[in-house]
TORKOL-4160 file (C-alpha; in steps of 0.2 Angstrom, whole numbers, padded with zeros to 4 digits, m for minus):
258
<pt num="1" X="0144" Y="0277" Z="m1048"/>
<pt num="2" X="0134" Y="0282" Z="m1033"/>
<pt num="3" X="0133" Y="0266" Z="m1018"/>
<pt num="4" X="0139" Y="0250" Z="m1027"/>
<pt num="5" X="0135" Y="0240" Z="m1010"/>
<pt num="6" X="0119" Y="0247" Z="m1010"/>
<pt num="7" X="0115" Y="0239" Z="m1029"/>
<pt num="8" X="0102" Y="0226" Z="m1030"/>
<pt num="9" X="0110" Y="0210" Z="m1034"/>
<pt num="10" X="0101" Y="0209" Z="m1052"/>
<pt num="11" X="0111" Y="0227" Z="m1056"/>
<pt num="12" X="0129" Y="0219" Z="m1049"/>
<pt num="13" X="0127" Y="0205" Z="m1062"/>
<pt num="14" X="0124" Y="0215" Z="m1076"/>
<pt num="15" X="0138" Y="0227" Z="m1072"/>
<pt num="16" X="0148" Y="0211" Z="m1070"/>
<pt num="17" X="0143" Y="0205" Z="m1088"/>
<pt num="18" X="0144" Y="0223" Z="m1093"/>
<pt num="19" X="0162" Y="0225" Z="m1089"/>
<pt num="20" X="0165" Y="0204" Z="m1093"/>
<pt num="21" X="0161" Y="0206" Z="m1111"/>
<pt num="22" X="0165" Y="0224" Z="m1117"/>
<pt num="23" X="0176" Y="0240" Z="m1115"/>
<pt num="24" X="0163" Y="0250" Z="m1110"/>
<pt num="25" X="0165" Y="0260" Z="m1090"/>
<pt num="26" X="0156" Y="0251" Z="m1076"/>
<pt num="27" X="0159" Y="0249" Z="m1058"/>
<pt num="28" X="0168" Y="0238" Z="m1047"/>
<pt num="29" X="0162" Y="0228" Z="m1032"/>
<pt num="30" X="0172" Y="0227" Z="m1016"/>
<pt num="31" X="0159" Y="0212" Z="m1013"/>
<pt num="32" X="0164" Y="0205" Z="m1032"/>
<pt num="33" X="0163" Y="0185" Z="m1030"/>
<pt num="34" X="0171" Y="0174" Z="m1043"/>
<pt num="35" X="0156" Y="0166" Z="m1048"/>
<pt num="36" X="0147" Y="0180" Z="m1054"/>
<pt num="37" X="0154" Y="0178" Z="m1071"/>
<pt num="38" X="0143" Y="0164" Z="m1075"/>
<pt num="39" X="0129" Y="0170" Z="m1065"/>
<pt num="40" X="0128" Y="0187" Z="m1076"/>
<pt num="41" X="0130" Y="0174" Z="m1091"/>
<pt num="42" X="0109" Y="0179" Z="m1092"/>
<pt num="43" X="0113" Y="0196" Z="m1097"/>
<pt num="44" X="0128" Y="0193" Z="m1110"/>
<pt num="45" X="0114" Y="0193" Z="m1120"/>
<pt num="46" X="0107" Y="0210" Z="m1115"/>
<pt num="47" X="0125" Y="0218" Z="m1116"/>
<pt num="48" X="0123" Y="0212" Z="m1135"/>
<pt num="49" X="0111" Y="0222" Z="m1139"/>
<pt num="50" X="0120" Y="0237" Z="m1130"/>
<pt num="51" X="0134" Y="0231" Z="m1142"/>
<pt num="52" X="0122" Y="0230" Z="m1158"/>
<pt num="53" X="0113" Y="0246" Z="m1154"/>
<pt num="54" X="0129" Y="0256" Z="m1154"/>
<pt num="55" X="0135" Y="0246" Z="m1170"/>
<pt num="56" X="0120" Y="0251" Z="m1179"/>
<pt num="57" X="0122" Y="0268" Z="m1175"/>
<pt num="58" X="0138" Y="0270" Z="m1182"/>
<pt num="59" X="0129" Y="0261" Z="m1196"/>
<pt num="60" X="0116" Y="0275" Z="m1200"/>
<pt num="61" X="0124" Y="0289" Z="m1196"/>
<pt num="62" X="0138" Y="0283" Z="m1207"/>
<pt num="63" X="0123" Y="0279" Z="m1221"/>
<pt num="64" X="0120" Y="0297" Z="m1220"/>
<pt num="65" X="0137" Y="0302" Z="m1228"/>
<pt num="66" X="0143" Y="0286" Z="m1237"/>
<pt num="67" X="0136" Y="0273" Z="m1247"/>
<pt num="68" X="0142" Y="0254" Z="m1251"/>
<pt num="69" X="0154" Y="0244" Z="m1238"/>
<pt num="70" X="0159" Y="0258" Z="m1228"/>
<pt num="71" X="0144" Y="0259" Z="m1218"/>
<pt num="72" X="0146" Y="0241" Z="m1214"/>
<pt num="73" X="0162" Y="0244" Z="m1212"/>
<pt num="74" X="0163" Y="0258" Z="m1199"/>
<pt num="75" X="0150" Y="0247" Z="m1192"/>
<pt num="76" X="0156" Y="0232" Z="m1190"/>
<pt num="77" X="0173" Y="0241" Z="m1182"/>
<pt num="78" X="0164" Y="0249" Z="m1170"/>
<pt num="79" X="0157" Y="0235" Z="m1164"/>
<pt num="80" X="0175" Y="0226" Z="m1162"/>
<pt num="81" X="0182" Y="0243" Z="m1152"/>
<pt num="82" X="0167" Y="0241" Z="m1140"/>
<pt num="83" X="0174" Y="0223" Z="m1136"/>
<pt num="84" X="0188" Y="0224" Z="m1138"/>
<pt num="85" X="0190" Y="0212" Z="m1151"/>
<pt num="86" X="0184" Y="0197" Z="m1134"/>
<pt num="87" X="0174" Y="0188" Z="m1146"/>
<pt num="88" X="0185" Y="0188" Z="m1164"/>
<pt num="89" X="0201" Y="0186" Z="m1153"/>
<pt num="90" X="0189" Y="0167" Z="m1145"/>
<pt num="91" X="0187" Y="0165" Z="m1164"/>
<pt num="92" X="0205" Y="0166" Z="m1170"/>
<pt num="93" X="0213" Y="0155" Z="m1157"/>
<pt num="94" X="0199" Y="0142" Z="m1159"/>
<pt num="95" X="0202" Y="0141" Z="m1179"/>
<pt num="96" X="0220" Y="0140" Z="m1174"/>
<pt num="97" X="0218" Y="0127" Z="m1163"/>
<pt num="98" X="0205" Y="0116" Z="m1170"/>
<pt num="99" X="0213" Y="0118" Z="m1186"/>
<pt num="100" X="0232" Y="0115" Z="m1182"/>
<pt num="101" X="0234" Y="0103" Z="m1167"/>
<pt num="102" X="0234" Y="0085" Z="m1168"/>
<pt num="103" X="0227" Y="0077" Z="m1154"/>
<pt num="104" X="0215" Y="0087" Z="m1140"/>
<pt num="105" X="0231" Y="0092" Z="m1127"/>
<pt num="106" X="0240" Y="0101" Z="m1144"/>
<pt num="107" X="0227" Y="0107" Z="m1148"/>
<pt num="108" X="0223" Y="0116" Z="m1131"/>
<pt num="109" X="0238" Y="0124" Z="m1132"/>
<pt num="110" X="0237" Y="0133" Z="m1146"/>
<pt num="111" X="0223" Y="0142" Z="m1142"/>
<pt num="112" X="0230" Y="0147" Z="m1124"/>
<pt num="113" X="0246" Y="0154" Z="m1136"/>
<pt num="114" X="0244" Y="0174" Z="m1138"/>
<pt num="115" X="0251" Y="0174" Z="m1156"/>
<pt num="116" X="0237" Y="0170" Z="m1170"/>
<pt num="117" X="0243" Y="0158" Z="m1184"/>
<pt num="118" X="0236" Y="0157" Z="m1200"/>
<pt num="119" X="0221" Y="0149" Z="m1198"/>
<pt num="120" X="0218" Y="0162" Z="m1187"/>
<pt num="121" X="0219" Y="0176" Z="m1197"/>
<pt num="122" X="0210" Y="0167" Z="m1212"/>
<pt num="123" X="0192" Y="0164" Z="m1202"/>
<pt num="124" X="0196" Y="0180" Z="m1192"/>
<pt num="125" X="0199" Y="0190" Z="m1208"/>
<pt num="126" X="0186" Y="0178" Z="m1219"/>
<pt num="127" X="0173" Y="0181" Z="m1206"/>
<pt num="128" X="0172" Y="0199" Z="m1203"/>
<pt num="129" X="0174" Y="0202" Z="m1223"/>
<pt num="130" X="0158" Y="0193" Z="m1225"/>
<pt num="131" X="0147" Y="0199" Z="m1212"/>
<pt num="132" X="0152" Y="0217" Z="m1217"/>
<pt num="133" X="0150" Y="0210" Z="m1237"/>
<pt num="134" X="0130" Y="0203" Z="m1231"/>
<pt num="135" X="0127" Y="0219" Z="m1221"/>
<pt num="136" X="0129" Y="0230" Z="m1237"/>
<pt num="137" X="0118" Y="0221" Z="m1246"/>
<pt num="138" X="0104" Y="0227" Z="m1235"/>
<pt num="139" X="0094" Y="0241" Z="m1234"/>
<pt num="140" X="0099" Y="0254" Z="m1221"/>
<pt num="141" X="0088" Y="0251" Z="m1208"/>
<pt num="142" X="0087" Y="0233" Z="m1209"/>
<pt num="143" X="0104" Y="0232" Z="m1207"/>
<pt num="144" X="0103" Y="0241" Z="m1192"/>
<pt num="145" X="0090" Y="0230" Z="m1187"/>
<pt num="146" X="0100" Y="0214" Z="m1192"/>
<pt num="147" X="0116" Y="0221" Z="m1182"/>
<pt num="148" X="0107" Y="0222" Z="m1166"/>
<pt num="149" X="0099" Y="0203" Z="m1170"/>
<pt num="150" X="0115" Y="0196" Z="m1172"/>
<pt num="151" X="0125" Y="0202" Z="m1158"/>
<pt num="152" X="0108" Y="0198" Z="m1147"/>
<pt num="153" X="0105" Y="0179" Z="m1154"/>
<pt num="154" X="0127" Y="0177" Z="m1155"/>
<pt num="155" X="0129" Y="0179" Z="m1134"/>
<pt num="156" X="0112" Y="0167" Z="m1134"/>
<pt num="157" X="0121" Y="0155" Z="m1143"/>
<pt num="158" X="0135" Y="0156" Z="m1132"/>
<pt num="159" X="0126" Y="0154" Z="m1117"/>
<pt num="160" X="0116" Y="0140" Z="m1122"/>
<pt num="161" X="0136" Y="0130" Z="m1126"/>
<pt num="162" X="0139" Y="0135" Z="m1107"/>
<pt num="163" X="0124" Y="0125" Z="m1102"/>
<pt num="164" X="0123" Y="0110" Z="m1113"/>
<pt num="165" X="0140" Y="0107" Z="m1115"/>
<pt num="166" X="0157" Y="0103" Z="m1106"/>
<pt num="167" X="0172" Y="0114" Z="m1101"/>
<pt num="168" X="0188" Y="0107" Z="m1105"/>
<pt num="169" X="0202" Y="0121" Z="m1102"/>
<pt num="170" X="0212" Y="0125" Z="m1087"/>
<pt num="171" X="0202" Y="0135" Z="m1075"/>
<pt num="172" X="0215" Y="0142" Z="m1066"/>
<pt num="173" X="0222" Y="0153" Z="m1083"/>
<pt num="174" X="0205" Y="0153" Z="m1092"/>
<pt num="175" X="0199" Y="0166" Z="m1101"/>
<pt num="176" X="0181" Y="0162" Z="m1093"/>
<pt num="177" X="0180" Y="0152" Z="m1078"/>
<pt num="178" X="0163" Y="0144" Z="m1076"/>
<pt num="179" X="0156" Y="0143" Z="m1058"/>
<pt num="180" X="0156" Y="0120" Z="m1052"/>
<pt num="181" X="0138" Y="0121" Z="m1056"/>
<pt num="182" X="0137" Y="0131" Z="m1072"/>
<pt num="183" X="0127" Y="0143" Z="m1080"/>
<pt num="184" X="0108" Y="0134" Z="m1075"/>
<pt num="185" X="0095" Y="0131" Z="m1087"/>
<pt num="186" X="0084" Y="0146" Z="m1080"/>
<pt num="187" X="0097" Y="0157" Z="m1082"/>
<pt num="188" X="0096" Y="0150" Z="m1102"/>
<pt num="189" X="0080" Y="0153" Z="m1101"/>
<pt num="190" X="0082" Y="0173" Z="m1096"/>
<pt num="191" X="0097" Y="0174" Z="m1108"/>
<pt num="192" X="0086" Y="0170" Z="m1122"/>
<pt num="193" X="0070" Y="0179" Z="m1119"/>
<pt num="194" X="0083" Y="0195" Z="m1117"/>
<pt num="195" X="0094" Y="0192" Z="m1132"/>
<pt num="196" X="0080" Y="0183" Z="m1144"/>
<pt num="197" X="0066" Y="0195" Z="m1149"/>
<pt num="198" X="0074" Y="0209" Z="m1162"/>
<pt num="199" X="0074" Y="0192" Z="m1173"/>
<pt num="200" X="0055" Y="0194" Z="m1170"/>
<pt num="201" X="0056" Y="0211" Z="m1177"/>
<pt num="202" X="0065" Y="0205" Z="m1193"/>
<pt num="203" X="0050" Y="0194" Z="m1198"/>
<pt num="204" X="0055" Y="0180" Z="m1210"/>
<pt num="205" X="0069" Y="0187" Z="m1213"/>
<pt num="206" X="0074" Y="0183" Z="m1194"/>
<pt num="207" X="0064" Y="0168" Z="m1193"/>
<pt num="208" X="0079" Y="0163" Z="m1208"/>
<pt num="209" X="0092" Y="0174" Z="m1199"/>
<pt num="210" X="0090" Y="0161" Z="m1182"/>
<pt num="211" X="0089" Y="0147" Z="m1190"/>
<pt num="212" X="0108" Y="0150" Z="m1201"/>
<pt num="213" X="0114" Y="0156" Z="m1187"/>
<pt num="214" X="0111" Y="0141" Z="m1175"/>
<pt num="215" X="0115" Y="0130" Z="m1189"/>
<pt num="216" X="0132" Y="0138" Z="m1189"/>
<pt num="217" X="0137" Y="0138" Z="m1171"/>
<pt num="218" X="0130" Y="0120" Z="m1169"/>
<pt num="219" X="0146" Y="0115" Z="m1181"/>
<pt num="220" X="0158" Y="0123" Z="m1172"/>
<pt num="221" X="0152" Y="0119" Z="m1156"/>
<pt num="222" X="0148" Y="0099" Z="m1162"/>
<pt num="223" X="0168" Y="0100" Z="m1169"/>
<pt num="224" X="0174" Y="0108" Z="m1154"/>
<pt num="225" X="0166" Y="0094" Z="m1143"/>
<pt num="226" X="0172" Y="0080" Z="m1155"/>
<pt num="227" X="0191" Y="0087" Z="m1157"/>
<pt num="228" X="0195" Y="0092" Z="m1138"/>
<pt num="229" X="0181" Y="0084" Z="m1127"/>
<pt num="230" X="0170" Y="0102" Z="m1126"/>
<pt num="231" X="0173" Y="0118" Z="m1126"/>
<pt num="232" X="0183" Y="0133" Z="m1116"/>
<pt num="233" X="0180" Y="0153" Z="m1117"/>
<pt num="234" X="0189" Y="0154" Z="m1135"/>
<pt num="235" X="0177" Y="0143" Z="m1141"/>
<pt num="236" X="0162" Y="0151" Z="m1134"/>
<pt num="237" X="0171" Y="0167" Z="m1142"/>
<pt num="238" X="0170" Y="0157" Z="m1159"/>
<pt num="239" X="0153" Y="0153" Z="m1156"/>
<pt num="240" X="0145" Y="0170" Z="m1154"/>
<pt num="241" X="0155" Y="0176" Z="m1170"/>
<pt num="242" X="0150" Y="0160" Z="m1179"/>
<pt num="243" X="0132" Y="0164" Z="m1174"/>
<pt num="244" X="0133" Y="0183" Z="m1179"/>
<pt num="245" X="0138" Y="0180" Z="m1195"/>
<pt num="246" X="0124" Y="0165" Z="m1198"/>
<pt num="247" X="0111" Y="0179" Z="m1193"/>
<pt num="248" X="0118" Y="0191" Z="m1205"/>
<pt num="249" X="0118" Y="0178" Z="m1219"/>
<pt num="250" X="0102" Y="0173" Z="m1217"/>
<pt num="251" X="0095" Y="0191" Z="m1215"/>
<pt num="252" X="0105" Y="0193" Z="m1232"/>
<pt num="253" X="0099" Y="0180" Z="m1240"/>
<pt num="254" X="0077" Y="0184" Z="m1237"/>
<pt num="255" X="0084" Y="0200" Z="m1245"/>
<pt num="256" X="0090" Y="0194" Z="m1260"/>
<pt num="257" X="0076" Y="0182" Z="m1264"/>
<pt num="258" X="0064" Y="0192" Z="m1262"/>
C-alpha cells in the first residue's frame, strides 16, 4: 500500500473509516490513534456510497439476467457481505434491547449479548424483506440510484446522532468508542455535503426519500434516548438501517404515485 507514514492525514482517516465500517482491504497505521474513529466519522458517509455503488452494481448486472426480487435481492446481500452485516448486526441488538429489557441498565445488557432474540430477528428479518420488497418496485436504474442514496443519507443519519446526542454504553468494550470531545459539528457538516447529494439526483423522489428516511431514524434515535439515556454503537447501527430503509420507502412510494 505504498508509504502509510507518508499518507496525508485526510487519507489516514478515510482509510480508518474505510476499514471501521466495511470488509473491504485497506491499510494499517503504525501511528493509528484511538481517536481517529470518531475523527473519520466525516467520511462514514463517503465509504456509504463506496458501499451503495457496489450494491447497485450487483443490482444491474443482476437486472441483466433476472427480473422481480432477485435483483434486489442479490443487492441488498451484497451490500451486507461488504459490511459485514456492522450495521443489521447495531439493528438487531438495539431491537433486542429496547424491546425486551425493563429498565435502561437491562436493557444495556442485552444488546452487549452476542446472541440475537426474537425481536432481533423480527426487525432484522422485517427490515431487510422491505427494503429489498420497495427496491423491486423500482425501475432498474432508479433503484441503483436509490441504493447509493440510502446507504449515503443512512451513515449521515448516524453521524448527525453522534453529534446531537449522548453516548451511554461502556467505553471500554464498545463497539465504537467516541473520542471525550465527539465527532464536531464541522465534521457533520463535511459528512453531509459528502453523503447527501445522490438525494439531489433522485429529484422529488429524493426530496420524499430524505424526508422518510429522517423521520425514521428520529423515532429510534428519540426512543433510544428516552428508554436508556442516549445512544451506544448498536444504536447508531439501527439508525443507519432505519434511515436506509426510510430512503428506499420514500423513493418507492414517489414511484408508485406517480
Amino acid at each position: 500500500m505504498g508509504r502509510p507514514r507518508l499518507m496525508p492525514r485526510q487519507l489516514k482517516l478515510f482509510f480508518c473509516a474505510l476499514q471501521f465500517l466495511t470488509r473491504l482491504p485497506a491499510p494499517s497505521f503504525a501511528d493509528f490513534q484511538p481517536d481517529w474513529i470518531t475523527r473519520a466519522a466525516r467520511y462514514y458517509p463517503l465509504v456509504g456510497l463506496i458501499v451503495g455503488a457496489i450494491s447497485a452494481g450487483v443490482l444491474l448486472a443482476a437486472g441483466q439476467l433476472w427480473t422481480g426480487l432477485l435483483p434486489a435481492l442479490l443487492a441488498v446481500a451484497a451490500g451486507v457481505l461488504v459490511t459485514g452485516g456492522f450495521h443489521e448486526d447495531g439493528l438487531a441488538d438495539t431491537a433486542d434491547g429496547l424491546g425486551g429489557g425493563q429498565t435502561p441498565a437491562r436493557r444495556l445488557e442485552i444488546m452487549k449479548d452476542s446472541r440475537v432474540g426474537t425481536y432481533g430477528v423480527l426487525a432484522l428479518g422485517l427490515t431487510l424483506a422491505i427494503k429489498v420488497a420497495a427496491l423491486a418496485t423500482l425501475p432498474l436504474a432508479t433503484a441503483a440510484l436509490a441504493l447509493v442514496a440510502a446507504h449515503g443519507a443512512g451513515r449521515v443519519a448516524a453521524v448527525a446522532v453522534m453529534v446531537l446526542g449522548r453516548h451511554v454504553s461502556d467505553r471500554d468494550d464498545a463497539k465504537y468508542k467516541p473520542a471525550p470531545d465527539g465527532v464536531r459539528p464541522f465534521e457533520l457538516l463535511v459528512a453531509a455535503a459528502l453523503g447527501l447529494w445522490p438525494l439531489a439526483l433522485l429529484g422529488w423522489s429524493g426530496l420524499a426519500g430524505a424526508a422518510v428516511g429522517a423521520a425514521l431514524a428520529a423515532v429510534l434515535a428519540l426512543t433510544a434516548r428516552r428508554l436508556i439515556g442516549g445512544h451506544t454503537g448498536d444504536v447508531l447501527g439501527g439508525i443507519e438501517q432505519a434511515c436506509e430503509l426510510g430512503v428506499v420507502l420514500g423513493v418507492s412510494a414517489m414511484a408508485t404515485i406517480r
